[in-house]
C-alpha positions, 0 to 999 in steps of 0.5 A: 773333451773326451769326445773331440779326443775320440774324433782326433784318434778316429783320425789317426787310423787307429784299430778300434781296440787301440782306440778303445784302450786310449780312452779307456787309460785317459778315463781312468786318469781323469777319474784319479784327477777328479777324485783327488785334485777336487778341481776341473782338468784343464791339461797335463802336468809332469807333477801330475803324471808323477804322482798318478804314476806313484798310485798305480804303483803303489796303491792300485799295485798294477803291473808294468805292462799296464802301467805301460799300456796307460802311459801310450793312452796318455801321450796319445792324449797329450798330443791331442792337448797340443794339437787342440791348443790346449797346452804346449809341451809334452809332459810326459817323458821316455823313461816314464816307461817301466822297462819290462822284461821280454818274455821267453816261454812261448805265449801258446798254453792251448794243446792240440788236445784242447783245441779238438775238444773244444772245436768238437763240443762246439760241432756237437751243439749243431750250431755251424757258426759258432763252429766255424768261428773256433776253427777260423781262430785256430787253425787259420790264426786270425784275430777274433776282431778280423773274424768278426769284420769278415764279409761273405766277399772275403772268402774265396773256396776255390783259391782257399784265401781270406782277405783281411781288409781291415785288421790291426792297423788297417792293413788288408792280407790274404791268408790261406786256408787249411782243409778244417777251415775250408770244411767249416766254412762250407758248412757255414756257408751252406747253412746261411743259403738255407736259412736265405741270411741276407748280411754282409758279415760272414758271421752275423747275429741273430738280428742280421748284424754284426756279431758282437764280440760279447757273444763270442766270450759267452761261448768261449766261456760255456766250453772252456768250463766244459773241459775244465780249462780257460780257453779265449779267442785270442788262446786260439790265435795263440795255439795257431802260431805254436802249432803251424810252427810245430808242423813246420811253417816258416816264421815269415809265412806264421807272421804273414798268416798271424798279421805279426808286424814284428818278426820277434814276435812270432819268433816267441812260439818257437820257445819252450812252453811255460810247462815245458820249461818247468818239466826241464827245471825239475830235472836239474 
């Protein structure tokens, strides 16, 4: 089942990450319903969801957003029941849904500080790569799945754009490049001749593949403990759309650059960081 379920959402133009999570919240349900029930799944029931949803509050103690997270992979999956005729209605219902507060301080917790060092240790380790793919996230504000899916035809030195071809929700942009990127990227790209890589990916593995995101998090996790603070790709992204605001972007070219669908989110980098609001709440 959980394989037709995957060619239904393979179907529906789904990111590869949403994809992902979908069938990772409907294992996690069916792992509950097998554990307690002690019977085969056969389809959703409203009683069921009820009381998974009792669990994951309860037992499992799981925040809103998650909650929240499970219950889209779930109708996802309900809708995949219905259209394989496996059941007839939708069980599952609007206010399900935890309403979660939106959030106000700024997402970005990287300094510029922080992003320098980090690009700078990188550098020094001699791998051009690696160096690219920090200054790619950080000052050009892509995805870590965007950059990894770059191909060498994407990049264009001369006009100094990106083309994301396929990226959240499979719609191509062009991006533009800063002076840090267009450097990185040289350097890369002088390597690759030298080392005659012949890959389609931009950033290939050591096998000439693409490079796995797991590689990535390595790395991010070898410099995060070096200057002693917890940087990921996506913190990146993050310091990106709060320092291209800060140097005077406008919201609409930071969502353009970021690939924001929604404006509002974008708008949260012109917020207050959380450090920020709590220098201003110690001075009352």
């Amino acid at each position: 089942m959980m394989e037709t379920f995957r060619e239904y959402l393979n179907s529906s133009d789904l990111s590869e990450n949403t994809i992902k999570g979908y069938t990772q919240s409907v294992n996690g349900y069916l792992k509950w319903f097998d554990e307690s029930k002690g019977v085969s799944f056969t389809k959703l029931h409203r009683e069921n969801i009820r009381e998974y949803l009792s669990y994951l509050k309860t037992i499992e103690a799981v925040g809103p957003k998650t909650i929240n997270t499970k219950l889209s992979g779930l109708v996802k999956f309900n809708e995949f029941l219905i259209h394989d005729k496996k059941q007839l209605d939708l069980v599952i219902e609007r206010s399900d849904f935890v309403k979660v507060q939106q959030q106000y301080a700024s997402l970005a917790k990287v300094e510029f500080q922080d992003a320098e060092m980090f690009r700078q240790l990188v550098l020094d380790s001699g791998k051009a790569r690696n160096y690219a793919i920090v200054t790619v996230l950080a000052y050009g504000g892509l995805r870590i799945s965007e950059t990894l899916n770059l191909k060498v035809t994407d990049i264009n030195l001369v006009s100094r754009e990106i083309l994301i071809v396929d990226g959240k929700g499979d719609k191509s942009r062009t991006v533009f490049m800063g002076e840090k990127v267009k450097i990185a990227l040289q350097s890369w790209l002088r390597e690759r001749k030298e080392k005659e890589i012949d890959c389609e990916f931009l950033f290939p593995s050591n096998r000439n593949k693409r490079l796995d995101r797991t590689v990535v998090n390595r790395l991010f996790n070898t410099y995060s403990a070096k200057i002693g603070k917890d940087i990921t790709p996506h913190d990146l992204r993050h310091f990106f759309c709060s320092n291209a605001i800060e140097k005077g972007m406008s919201i609409h070219e930071v969502a353009n650059q970021a690939g924001h669908s929604n404006i509002h989110t974008t708008m949260l980098y012109t917020n207050p960081t959380k450090k920020e609001m709590l220098e201003k709440m110690n001075l009352l």
